[in-house]
C-alpha positions in Angstrom: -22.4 -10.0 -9.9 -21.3 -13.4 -8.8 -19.0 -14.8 -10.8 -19.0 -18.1 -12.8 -16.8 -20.6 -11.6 -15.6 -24.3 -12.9 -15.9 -27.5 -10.9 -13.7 -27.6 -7.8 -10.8 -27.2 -7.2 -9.7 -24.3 -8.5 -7.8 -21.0 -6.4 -9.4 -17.8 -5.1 -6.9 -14.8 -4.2 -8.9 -12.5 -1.8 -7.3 -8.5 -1.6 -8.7 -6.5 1.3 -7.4 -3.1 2.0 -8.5 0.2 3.3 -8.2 3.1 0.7 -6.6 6.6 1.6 -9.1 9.7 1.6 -7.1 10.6 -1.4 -7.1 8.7 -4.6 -6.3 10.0 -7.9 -6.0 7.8 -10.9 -7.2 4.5 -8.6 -10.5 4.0 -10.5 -8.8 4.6 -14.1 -6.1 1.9 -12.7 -8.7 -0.8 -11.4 -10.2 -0.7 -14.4 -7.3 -1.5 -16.4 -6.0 -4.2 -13.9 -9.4 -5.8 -14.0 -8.9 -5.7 -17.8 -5.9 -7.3 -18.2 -6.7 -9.8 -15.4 -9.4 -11.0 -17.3 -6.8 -11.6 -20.4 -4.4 -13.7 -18.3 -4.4 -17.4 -19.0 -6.2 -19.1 -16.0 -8.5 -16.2 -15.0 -11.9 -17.4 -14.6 -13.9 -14.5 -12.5 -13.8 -12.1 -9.9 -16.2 -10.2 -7.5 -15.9 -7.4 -5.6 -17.2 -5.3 -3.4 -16.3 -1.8 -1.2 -17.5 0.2 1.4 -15.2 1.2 4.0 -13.0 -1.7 3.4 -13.0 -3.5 0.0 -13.0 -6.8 -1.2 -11.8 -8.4 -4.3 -11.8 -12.1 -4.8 -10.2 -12.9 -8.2 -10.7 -16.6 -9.1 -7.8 -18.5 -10.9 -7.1 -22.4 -12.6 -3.8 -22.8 -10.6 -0.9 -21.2 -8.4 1.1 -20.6 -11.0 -1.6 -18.2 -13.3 -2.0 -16.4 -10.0 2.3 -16.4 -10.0 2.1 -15.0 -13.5 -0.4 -12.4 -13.0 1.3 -11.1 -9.3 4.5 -10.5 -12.0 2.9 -9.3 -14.8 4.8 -5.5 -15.3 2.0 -3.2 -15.2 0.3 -4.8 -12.1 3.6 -4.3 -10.7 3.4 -1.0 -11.5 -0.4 -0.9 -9.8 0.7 -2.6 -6.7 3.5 0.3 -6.3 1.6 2.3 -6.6 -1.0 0.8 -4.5 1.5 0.7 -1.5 2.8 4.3 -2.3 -0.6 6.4 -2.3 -4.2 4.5 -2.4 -4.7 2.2 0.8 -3.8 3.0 4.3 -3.6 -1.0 4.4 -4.6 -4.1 2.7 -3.2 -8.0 2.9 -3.7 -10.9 -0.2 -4.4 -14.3 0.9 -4.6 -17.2 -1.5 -6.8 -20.4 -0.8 -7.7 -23.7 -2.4 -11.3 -23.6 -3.0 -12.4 -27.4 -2.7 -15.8 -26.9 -2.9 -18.8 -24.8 -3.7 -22.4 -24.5 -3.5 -25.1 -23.4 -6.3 -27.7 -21.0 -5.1 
């Protein structure tokens, strides 16, 4: 689904990465990061999308929700673990999104 968005501007934080063969408990963990993402103060959407590399764009009111959410505990916790066992690589950028076009 594409996800609702306010009026420009407003910050989109894309996560790429390349999952190991191997992924125990990664499902049961996106779900619950998705969750709590989606209680943060400044959340406004996501979308996502995998095949052999995956894609999640999460959508946020300003830098400093996205600053809260990197720090939140247990998505600290998910990004260790993350880095320790499920992707073989990934990279986070964060952009300005100025402006967008309806369908």
């Amino acid at each position: 689904m594409i996800a609702t968005t306010p009026s420009t501007p407003y910050y989109a934080v894309i996560f790429t990465s390349v999952k190991n063969q191997e992924t125990p408990g990664y499902e049961e963990m996106a779900a619950l990061m998705l969750k709590l993402a989606q209680q943060q103060d400044g959340f406004l959407g996501y979308e996502s999308a995998r095949e052999e590399i995956g894609i999640t764009v999460s959508y946020w009111s300003s830098l400093e929700a996205i600053k809260r959410w990197k720090e939140n505990s247990e998505h600290k916790i998910a990004q260790k673990l993350g880095y320790e066992h499920w992707y073989t690589s990934y990279k986070t950028r964060i952009c300005l999104v100025e402006r967008d076009y309806p369908v």
